[in-house]
Each structure stands twice: as structure tokens, then as C-alpha cells.
N, CA, C and O atoms as CSV, one atom per row, in Angstrom:
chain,resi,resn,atom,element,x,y,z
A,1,UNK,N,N,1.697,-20.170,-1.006
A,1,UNK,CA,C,2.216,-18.864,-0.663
A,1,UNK,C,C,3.356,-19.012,0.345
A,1,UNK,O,O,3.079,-19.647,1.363
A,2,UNK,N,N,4.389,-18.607,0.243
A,2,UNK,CA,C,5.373,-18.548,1.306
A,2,UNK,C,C,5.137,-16.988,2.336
A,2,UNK,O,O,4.639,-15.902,2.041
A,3,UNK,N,N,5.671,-17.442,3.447
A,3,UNK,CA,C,5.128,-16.284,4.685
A,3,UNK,C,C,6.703,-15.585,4.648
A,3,UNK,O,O,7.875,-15.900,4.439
A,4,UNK,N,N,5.572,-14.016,5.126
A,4,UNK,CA,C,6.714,-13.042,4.655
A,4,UNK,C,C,7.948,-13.503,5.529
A,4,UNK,O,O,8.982,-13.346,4.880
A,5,UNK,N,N,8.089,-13.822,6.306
A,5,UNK,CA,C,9.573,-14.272,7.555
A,5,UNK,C,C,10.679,-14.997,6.741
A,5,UNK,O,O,11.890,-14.885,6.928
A,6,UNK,N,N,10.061,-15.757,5.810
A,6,UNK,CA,C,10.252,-16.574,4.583
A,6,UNK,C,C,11.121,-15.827,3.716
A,6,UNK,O,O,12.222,-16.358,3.577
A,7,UNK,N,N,11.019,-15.184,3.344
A,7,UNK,CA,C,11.345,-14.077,2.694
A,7,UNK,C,C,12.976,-13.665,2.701
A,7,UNK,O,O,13.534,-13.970,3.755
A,8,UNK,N,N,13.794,-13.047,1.736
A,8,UNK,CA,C,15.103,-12.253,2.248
A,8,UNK,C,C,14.997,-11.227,2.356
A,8,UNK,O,O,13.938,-10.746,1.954
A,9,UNK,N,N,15.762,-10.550,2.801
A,9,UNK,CA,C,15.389,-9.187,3.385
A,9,UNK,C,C,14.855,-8.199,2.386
A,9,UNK,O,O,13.765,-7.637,2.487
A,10,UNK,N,N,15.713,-8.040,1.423
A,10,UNK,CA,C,15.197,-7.289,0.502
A,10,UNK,C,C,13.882,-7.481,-0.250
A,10,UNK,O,O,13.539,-6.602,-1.040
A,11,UNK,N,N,13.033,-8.681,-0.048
A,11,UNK,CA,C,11.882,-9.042,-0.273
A,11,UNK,C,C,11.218,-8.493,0.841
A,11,UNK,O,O,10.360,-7.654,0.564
A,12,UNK,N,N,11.338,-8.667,1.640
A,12,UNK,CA,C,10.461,-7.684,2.957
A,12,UNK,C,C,10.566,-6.702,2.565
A,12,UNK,O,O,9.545,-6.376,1.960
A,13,UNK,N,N,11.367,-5.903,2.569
A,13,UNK,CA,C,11.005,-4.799,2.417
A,13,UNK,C,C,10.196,-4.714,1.506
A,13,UNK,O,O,9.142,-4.223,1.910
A,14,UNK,N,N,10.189,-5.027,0.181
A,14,UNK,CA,C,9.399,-4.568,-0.692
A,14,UNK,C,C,7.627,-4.828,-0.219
A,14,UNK,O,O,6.761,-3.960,-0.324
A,15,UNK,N,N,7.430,-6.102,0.253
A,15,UNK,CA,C,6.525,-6.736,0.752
A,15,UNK,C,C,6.060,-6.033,1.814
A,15,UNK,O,O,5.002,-6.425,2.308
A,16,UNK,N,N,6.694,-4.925,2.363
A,16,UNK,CA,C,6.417,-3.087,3.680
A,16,UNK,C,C,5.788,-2.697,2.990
A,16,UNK,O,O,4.582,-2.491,3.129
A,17,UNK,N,N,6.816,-2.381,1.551
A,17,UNK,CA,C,6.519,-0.959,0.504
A,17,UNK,C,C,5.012,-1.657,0.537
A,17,UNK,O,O,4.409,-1.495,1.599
A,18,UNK,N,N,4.568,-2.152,-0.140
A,18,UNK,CA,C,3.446,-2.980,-1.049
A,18,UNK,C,C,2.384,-2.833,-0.129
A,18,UNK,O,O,1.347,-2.380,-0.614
A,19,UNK,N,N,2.380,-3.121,1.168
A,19,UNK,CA,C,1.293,-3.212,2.036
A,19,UNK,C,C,1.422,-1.593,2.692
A,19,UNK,O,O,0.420,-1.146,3.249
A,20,UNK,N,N,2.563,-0.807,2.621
A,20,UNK,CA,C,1.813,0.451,2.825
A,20,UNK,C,C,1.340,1.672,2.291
A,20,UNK,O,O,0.710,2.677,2.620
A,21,UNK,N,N,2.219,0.877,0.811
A,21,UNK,CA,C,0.938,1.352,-0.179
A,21,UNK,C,C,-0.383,1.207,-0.387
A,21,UNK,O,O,-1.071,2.087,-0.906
A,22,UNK,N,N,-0.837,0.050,0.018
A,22,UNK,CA,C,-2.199,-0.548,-0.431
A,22,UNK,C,C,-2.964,0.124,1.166
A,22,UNK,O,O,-4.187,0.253,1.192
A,23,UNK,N,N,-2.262,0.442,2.204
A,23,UNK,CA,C,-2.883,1.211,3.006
A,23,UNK,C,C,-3.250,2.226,2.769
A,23,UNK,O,O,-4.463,2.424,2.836
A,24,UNK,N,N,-2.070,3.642,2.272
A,24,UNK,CA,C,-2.265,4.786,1.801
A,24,UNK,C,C,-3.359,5.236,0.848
A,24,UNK,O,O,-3.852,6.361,0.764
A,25,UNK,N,N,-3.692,3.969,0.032
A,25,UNK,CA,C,-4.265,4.108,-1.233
A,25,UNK,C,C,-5.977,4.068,-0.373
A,25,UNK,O,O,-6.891,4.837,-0.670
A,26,UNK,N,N,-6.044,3.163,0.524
A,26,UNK,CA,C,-7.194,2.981,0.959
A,26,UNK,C,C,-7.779,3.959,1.550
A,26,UNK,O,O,-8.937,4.310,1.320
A,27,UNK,N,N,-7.124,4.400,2.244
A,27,UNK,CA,C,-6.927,6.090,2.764
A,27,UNK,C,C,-7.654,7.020,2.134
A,27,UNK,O,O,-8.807,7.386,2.365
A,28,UNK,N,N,-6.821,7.405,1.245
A,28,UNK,CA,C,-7.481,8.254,-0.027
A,28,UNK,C,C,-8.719,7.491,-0.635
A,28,UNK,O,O,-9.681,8.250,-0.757
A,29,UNK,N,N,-8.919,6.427,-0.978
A,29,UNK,CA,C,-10.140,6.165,-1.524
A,29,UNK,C,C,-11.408,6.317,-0.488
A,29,UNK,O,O,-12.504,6.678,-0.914
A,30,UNK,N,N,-11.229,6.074,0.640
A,30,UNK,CA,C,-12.017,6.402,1.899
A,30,UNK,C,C,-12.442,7.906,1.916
A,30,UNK,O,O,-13.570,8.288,2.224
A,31,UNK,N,N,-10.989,9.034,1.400
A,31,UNK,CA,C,-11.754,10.727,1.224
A,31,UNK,C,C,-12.281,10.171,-0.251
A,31,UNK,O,O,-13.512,10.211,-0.259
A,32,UNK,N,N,-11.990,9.898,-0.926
A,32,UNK,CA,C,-12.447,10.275,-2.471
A,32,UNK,C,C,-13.968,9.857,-2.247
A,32,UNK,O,O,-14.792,10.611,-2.763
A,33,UNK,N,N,-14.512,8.605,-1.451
A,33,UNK,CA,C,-15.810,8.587,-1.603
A,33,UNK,C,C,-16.851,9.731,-1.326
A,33,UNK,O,O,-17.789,9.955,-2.090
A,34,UNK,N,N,-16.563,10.585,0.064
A,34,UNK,CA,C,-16.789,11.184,0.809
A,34,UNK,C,C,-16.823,12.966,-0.682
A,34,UNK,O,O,-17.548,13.953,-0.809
A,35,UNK,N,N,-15.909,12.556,-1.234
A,35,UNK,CA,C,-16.016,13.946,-2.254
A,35,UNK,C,C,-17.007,13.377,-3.411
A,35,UNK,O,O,-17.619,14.366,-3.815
A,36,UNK,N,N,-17.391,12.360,-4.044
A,36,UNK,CA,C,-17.490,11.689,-4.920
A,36,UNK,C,C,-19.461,11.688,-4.656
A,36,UNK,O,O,-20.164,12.273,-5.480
A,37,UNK,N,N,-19.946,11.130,-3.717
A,37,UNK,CA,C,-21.119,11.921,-3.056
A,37,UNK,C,C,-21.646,13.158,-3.411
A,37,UNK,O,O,-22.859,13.348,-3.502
A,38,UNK,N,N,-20.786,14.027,-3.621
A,38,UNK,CA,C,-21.137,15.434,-4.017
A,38,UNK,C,C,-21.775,15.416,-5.534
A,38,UNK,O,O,-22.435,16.265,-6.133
A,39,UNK,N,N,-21.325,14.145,-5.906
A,39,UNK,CA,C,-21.504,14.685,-7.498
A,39,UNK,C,C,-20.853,15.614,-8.484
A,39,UNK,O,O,-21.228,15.681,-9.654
A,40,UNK,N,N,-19.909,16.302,-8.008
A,40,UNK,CA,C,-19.778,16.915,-8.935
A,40,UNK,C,C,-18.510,16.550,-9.774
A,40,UNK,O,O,-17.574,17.345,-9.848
A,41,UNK,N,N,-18.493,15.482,-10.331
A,41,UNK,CA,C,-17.643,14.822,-11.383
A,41,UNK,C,C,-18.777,14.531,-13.018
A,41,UNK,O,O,-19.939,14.633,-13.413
A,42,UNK,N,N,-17.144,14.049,-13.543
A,42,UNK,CA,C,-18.107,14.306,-14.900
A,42,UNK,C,C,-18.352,13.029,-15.205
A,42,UNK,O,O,-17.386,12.274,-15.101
A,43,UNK,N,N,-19.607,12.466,-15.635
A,43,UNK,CA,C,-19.828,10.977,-16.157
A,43,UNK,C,C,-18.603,9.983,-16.817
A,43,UNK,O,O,-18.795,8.787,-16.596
A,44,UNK,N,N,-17.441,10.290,-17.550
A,44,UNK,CA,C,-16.856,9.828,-18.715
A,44,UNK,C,C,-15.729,9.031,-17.024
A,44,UNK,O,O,-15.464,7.934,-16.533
A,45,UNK,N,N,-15.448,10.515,-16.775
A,45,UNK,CA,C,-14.140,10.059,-15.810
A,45,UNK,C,C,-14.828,9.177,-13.956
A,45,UNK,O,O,-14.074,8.911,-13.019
A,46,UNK,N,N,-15.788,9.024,-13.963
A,46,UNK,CA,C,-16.232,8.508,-13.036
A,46,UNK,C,C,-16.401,6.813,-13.791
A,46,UNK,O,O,-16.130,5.723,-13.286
A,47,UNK,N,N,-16.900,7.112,-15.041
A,47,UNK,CA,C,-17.111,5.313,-15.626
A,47,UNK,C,C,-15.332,4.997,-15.506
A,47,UNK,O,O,-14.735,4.206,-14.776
A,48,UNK,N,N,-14.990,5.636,-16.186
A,48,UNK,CA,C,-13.319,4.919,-16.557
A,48,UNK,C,C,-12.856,4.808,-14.726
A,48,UNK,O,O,-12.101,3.854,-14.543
A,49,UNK,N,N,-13.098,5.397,-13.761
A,49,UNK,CA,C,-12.779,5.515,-12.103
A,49,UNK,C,C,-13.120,3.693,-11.690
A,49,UNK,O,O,-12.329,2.808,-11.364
A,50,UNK,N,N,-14.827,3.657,-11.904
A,50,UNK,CA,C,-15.368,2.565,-11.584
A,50,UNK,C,C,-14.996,1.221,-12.614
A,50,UNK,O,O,-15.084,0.058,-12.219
A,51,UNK,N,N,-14.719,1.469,-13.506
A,51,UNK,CA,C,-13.812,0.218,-13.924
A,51,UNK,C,C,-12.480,-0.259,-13.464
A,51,UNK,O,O,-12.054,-1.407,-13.332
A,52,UNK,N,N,-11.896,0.963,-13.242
A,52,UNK,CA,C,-10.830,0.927,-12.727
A,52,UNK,C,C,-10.745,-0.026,-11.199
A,52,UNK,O,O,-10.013,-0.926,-10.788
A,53,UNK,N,N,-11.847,0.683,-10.692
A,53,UNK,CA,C,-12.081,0.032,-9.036
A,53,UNK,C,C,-12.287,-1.463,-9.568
A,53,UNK,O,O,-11.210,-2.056,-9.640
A,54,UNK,N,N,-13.068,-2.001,-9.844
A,54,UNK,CA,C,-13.556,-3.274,-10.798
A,54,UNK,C,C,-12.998,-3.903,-10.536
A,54,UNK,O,O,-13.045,-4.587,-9.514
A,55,UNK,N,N,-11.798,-3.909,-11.883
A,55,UNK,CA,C,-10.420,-4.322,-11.570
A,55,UNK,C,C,-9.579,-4.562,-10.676
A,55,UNK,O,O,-8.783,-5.496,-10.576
A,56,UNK,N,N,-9.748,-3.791,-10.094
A,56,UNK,CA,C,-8.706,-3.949,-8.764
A,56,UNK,C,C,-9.145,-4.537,-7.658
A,56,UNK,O,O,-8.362,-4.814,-6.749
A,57,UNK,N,N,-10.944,-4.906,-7.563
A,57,UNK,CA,C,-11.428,-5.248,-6.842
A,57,UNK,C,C,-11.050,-6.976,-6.967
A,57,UNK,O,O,-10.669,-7.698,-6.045
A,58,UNK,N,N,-11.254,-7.311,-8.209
A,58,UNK,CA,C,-11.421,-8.110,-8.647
A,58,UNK,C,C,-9.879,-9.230,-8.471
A,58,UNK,O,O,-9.864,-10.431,-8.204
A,59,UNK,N,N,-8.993,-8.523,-8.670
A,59,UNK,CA,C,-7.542,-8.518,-8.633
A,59,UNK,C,C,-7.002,-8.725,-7.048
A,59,UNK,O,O,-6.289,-9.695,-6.792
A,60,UNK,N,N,-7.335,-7.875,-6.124
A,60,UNK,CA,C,-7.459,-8.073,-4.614
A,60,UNK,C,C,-8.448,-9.134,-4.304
A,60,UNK,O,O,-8.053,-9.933,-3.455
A,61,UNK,N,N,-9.635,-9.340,-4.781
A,61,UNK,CA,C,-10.036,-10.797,-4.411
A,61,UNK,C,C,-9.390,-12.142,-4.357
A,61,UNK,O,O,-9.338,-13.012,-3.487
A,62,UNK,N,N,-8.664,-11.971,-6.206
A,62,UNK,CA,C,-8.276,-13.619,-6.542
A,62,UNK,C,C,-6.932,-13.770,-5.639
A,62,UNK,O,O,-6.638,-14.889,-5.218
A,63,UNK,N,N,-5.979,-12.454,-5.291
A,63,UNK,CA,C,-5.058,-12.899,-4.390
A,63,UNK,C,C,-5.531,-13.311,-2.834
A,63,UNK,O,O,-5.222,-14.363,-2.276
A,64,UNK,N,N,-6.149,-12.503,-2.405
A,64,UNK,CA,C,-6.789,-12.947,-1.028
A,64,UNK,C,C,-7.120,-14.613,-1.182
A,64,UNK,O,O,-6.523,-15.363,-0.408
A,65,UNK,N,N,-7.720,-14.985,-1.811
A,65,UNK,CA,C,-8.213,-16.368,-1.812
A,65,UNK,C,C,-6.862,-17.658,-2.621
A,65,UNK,O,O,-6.928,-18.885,-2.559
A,66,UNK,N,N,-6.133,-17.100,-3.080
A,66,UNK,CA,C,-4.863,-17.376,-3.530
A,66,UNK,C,C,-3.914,-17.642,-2.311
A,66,UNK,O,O,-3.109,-18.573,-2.308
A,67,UNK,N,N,-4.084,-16.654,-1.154
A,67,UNK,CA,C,-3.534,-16.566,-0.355
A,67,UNK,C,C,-4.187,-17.634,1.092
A,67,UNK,O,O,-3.482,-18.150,1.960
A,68,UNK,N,N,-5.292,-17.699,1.006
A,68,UNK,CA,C,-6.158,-18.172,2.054
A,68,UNK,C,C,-6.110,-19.775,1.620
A,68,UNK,O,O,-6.441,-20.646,2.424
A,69,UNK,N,N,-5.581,-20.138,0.013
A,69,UNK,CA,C,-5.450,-21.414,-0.351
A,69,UNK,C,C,-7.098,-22.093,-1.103
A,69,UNK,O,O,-7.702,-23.155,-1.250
A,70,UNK,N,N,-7.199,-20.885,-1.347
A,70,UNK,CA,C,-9.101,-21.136,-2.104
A,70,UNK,C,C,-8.507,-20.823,-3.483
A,70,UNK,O,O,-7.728,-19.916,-3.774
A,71,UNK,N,N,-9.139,-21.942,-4.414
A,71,UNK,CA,C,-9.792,-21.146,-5.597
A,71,UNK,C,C,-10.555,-20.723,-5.881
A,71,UNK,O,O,-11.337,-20.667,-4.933
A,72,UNK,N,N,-11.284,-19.918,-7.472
A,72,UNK,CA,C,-12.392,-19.121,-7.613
A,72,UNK,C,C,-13.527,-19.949,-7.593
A,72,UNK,O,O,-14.651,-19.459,-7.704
């Protein structure tokens, strides 16, 4: 992995965008649990939600450890 300093500028930035997106997003998934509790969603769109999370969980793992210099 090369460190963001590493980087040209216009790669930083994007490498801002990227991490304050993945903040924002966390954000909202932090209320969505908090509504999601309630129950009142419909089975179909909560399975296709939790795959979705899955994925992405799964996807944010292999880079973290990609990054930390681990494989799976």
C-alpha cells in the first residue's frame, strides 16, 4: 500500500472524498439501525439491505487487512 502523503495531490483529494464518504455513510447507518429496530420494514427489502451490508462488510475487511499487510 503506498501512504496517502505518497500520493499527488489530486489523489488526496479523492482519498478525503472516499474517507468522508465512508464516514457519512456510517453515520446514517448508525440512524438506520436505530429505525430498523422498529420493525417496520418489509422482509424482501431488509434481505436485499443485509446482503448488501454482507458485502460491504466483507469488502471493508479484505482491504483493512490488505492494508495492515495480512492476508485472508
Amino acid at each position: 500500500m503506498i501512504a496517502q502523503n505518497q500520493l499527488p495531490p489530486e489523489n488526496q483529494a479523492f482519498v478525503a472524498l472516499v474517507n468522508s464518504q465512508v464516514q457519512r455513510v456510517t453515520l446514517e447507518l448508525r440512524k438506520l439501525e436505530a429505525m430498523l429496530e422498529a420493525g417496520l420494514v418489509a422482509p424482501s427489502v431488509l434481505n436485499e439491505f443485509r446482503r448488501a451490508v454482507d458485502e460491504i462488510r466483507k469488502t471493508s475487511w479484505n482491504v483493512h487487512q490488505s492494508m495492515m499487510g495480512g492476508g485472508d
